[in-house]
C-alpha positions as CSV (number, residue, x, y, z in Angstrom):
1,X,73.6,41.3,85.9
2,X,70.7,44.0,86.2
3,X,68.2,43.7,89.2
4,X,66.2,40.4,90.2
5,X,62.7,41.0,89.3
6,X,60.8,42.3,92.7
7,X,59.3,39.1,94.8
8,X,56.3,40.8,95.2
9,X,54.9,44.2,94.5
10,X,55.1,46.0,97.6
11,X,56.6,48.9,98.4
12,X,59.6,47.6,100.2
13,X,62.5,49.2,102.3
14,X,66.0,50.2,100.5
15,X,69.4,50.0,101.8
16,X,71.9,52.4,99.9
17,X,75.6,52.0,101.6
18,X,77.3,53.2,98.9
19,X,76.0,55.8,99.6
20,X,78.6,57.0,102.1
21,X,81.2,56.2,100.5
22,X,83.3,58.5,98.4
23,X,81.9,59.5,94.6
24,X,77.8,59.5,95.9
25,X,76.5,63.1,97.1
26,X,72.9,61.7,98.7
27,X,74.4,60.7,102.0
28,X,72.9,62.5,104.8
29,X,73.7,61.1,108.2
30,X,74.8,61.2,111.8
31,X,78.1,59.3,112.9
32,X,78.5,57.7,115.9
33,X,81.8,56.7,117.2
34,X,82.0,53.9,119.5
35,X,84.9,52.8,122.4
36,X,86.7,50.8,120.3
37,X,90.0,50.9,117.6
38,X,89.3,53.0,114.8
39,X,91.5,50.7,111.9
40,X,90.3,52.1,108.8
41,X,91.6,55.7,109.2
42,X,91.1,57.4,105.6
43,X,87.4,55.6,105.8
44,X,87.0,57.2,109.2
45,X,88.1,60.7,108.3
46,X,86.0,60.6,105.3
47,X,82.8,59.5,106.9
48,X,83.8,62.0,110.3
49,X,84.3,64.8,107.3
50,X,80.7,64.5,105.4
51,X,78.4,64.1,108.3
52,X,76.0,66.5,109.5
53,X,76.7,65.3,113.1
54,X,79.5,63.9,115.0
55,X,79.0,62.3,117.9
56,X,80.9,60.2,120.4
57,X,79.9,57.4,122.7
58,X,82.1,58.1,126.0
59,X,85.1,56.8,125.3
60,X,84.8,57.0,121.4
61,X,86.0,60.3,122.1
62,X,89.2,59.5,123.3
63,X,89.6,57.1,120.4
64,X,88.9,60.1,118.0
65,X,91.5,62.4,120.1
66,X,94.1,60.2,119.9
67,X,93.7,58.8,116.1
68,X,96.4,61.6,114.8
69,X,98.5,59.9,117.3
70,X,101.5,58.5,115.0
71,X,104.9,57.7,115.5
72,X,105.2,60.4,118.1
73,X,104.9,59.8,122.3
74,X,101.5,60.0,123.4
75,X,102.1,62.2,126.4
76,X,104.0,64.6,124.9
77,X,101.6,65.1,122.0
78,X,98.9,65.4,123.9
79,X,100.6,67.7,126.0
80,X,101.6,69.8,122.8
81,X,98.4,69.7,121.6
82,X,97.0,71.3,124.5
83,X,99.5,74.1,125.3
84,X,98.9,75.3,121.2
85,X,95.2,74.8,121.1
86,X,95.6,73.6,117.4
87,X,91.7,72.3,116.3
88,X,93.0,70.8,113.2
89,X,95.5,68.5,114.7
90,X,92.4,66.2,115.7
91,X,89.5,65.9,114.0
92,X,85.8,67.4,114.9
93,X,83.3,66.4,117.6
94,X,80.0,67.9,117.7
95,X,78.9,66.1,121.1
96,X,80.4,63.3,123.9
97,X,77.6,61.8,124.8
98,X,77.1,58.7,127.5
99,X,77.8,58.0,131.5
100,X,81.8,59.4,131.1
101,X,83.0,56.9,132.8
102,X,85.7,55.7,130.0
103,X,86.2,59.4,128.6
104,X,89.7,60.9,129.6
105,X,89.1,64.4,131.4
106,X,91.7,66.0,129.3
107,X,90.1,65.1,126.6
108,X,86.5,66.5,127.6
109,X,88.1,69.8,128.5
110,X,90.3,70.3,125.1
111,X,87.2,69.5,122.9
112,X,84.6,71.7,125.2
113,X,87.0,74.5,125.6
114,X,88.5,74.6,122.3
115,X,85.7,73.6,119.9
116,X,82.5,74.4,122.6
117,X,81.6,70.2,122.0
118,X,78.0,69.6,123.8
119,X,79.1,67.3,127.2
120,X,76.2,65.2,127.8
121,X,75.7,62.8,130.7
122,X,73.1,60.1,131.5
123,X,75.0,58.2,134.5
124,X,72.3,55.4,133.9
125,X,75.0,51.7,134.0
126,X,71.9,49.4,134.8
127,X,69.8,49.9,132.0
128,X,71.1,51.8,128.6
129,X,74.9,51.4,127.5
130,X,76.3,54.2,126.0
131,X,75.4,53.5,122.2
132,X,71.4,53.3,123.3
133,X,72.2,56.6,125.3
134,X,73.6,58.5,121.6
135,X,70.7,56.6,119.6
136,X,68.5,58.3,122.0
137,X,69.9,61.7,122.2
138,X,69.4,61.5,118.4
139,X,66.1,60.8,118.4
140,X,64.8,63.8,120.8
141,X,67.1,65.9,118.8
142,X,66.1,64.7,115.3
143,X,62.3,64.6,116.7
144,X,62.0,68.2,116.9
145,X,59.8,70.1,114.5
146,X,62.6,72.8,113.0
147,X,65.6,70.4,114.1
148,X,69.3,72.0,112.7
149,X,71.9,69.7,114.2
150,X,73.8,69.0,117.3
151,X,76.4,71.5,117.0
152,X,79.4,72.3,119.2
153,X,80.0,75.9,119.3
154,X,82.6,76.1,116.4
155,X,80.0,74.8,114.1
156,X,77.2,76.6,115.1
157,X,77.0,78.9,112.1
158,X,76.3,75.8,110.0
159,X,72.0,76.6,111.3
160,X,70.4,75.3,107.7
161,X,67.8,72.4,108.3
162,X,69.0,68.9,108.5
163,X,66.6,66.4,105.8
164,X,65.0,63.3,106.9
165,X,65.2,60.8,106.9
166,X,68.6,60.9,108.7
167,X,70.6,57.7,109.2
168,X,73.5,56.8,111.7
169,X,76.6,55.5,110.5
170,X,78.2,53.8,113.1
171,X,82.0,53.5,113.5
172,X,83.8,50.7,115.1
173,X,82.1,47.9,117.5
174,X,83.7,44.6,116.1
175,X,87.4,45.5,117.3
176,X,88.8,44.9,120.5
177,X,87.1,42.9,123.1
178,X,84.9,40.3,121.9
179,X,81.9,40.9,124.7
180,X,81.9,44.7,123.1
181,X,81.4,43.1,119.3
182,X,78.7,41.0,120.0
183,X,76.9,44.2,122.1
184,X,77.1,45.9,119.3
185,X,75.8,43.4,116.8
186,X,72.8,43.2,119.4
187,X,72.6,47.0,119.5
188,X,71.3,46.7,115.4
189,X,68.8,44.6,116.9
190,X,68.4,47.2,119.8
191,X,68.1,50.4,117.4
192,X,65.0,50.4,116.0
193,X,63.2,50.8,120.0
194,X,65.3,54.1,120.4
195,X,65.7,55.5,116.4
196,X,63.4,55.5,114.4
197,X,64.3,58.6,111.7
198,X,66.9,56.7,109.3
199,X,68.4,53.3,108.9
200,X,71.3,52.5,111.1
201,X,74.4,51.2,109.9
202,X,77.8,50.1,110.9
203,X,80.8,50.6,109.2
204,X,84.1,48.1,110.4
205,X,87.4,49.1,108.6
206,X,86.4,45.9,106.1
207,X,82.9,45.7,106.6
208,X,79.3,47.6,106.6
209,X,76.7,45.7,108.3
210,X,73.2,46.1,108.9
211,X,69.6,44.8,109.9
212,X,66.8,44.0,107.7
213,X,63.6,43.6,109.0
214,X,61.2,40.9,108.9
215,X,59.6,40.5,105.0
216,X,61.5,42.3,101.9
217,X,64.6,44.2,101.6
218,X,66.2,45.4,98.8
219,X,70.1,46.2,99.3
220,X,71.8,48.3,96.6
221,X,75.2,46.4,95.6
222,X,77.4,48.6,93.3
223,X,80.1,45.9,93.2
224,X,81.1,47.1,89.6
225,X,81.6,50.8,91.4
226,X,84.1,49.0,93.3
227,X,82.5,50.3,96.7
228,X,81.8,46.4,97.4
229,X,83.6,43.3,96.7
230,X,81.4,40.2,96.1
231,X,81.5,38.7,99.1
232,X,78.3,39.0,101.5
233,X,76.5,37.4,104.7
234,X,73.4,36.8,105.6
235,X,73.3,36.0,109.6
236,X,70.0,35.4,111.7
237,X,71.9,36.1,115.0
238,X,68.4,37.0,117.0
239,X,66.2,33.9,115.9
240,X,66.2,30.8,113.6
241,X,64.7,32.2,110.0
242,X,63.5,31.0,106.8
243,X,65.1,33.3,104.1
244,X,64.5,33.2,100.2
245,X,67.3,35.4,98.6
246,X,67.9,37.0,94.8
247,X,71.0,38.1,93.3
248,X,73.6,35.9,94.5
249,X,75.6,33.4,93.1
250,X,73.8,30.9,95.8
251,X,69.9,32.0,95.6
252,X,67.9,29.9,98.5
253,X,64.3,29.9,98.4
254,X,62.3,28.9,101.8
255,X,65.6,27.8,103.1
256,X,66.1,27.2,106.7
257,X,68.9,29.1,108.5
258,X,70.0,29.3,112.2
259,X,72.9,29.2,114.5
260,X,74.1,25.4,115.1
261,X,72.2,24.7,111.6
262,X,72.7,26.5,108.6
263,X,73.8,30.1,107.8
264,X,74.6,32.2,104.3
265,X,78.1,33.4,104.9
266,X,80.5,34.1,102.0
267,X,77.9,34.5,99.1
268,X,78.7,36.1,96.3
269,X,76.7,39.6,94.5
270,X,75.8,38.4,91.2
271,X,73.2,41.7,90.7
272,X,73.4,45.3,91.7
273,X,70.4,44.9,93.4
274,X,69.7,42.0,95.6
275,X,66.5,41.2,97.2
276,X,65.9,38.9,100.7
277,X,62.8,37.7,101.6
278,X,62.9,36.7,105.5
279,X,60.7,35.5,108.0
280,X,62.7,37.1,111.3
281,X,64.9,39.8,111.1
282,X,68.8,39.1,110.1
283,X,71.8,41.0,109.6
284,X,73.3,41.7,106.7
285,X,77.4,42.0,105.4
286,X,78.8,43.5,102.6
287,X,82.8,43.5,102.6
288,X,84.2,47.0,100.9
289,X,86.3,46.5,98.5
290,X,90.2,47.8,99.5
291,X,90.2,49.7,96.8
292,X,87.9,52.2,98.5
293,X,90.7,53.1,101.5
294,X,93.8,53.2,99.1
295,X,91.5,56.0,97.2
296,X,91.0,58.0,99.7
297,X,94.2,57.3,101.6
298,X,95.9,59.0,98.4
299,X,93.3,62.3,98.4
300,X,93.9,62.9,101.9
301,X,97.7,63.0,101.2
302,X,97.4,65.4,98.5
């Protein structure tokens, strides 16, 4: 089905997740890893490999360290990756950013002494958790005039000028503890106030999800690219709405929706480019298609 017919004609904002995804060259974002399990490990190398900057929040870093971690005793690998100094047994960190309080020393020390990675701490626990802290570092970094990247040391020949807009792709958040999942469902809510260069988004090993904004979005669906499969949410989690949607199986128009009431969960893509018209802001699902990790799961063997 081609694209529903624009509900108004405004120039309205344009969410591209493909875009990230492998076989689409216009990506140009930060990742962020967060302190939880990384699941969706050819997605994760791919997205770690084709950003302009890495960064981890605390203890994302350990999660990173230990990811090549398989079928082998954790001590002793570690151990054996620190006695070799062998870089491309784990996989690149431009910065660890956040209060350091769930970061392993070991693994501060291997990634600042072997790959130079920028150590930054804000020791703030009352006000900032440690994905505002890296959304923030961002932002005074990506705010400068002749801005080049957050670069560790072994990356610091890579100087050429990083575009804008720059989005953050954000990895993990809705595995592991469930108090951690719904902080980082409210941190989409959160992001705008400390980021304001790109769209933020966050990637789950089955999921991406993001926030649209009060009025029009427009949300590129490339189901028949197999980057997407049907399947798709549309969740006020912040205030009761009123949404009118286009390019679904089940298009609403001026239809209530709220926690306790009603909610759009399990729609199906019926265009490549769907349209939502909302009166509060909501987040928005997309599941990716399996097809996507089983791709790259065979490149990276190769």
């Amino acid at each position: 089905m081609d694209a529903p017919a624009t509900m108004q004609n405004e120039v309205v904002p344009e969410f591209k997740p493909a875009r990230f995804l492998p076989g689409d060259s216009e990506a140009n974002y930060a990742i962020l890893i967060l302190n939880t399990p990384i699941d969706n490990i050819p997605l994760f190398k791919h997205l770690c490999a084709n950003a302009r900057i890495v960064i981890c929040a605390d203890g994302g870093a350990n999660r990173v360290f230990d990811s090549r971690l398989t079928d082998v005793e954790e001590t002793h690998f570690v151990r054996q990756i620190l006695a070799s100094s062998q870089p491309e047994l784990v996989l690149h960190i431009d910065a660890i950013c956040g209060d350091l309080d769930s970061v392993r020393p070991d693994v501060t020390d291997w990634y600042s002494r072997t790959m130079g990675t920028q150590i930054i701490r804000d020791p703030d626990q009352a006000t900032t958790t440690d994905f505002a802290k890296c959304l923030k570092v961002l932002a005074s970094e990506v705010g400068k005039p002749s801005f080049t990247g957050i670069h560790s040391t072994e990356r610091s020949g890579d100087r050429s000028p990083v575009e804008k807009p720059l989005d953050v792709v954000v990895v993990g958040g809705l595995g592991g503890r469930a108090d951690q999942a719904m902080s980082s469902l409210h941190h989409l809510y959160l992001a705008p106030r400390y980021y304001t260069y790109g769209m933020v988004y966050l990637f789950t090993a089955e999921s991406v999800i993001f926030l649209l904004e009060k009025g029009l979005s427009r949300v590129h669906t490339p189901v028949s690219a197999q980057a997407f499969t049907e399947n798709a949410g549309i969740v006020p989690l912040g205030r009761p709405s009123v949404i009118t949607i286009r390019g679904f199986k089940w298009d609403v128009e001026d239809w209530e929706t709220e926690f306790g009431g009603q909610i759009s969960t399990s729609n199906h893509i019926r265009a490549e480019v769907v349209e939502v018209q909302t009166l509060e802001r909501v987040i928005f699902t997309l599941e990716l298609d399996a097809e996507v990790s089983r791709r790259l799961e065979v490149e990276q063997e190769k």
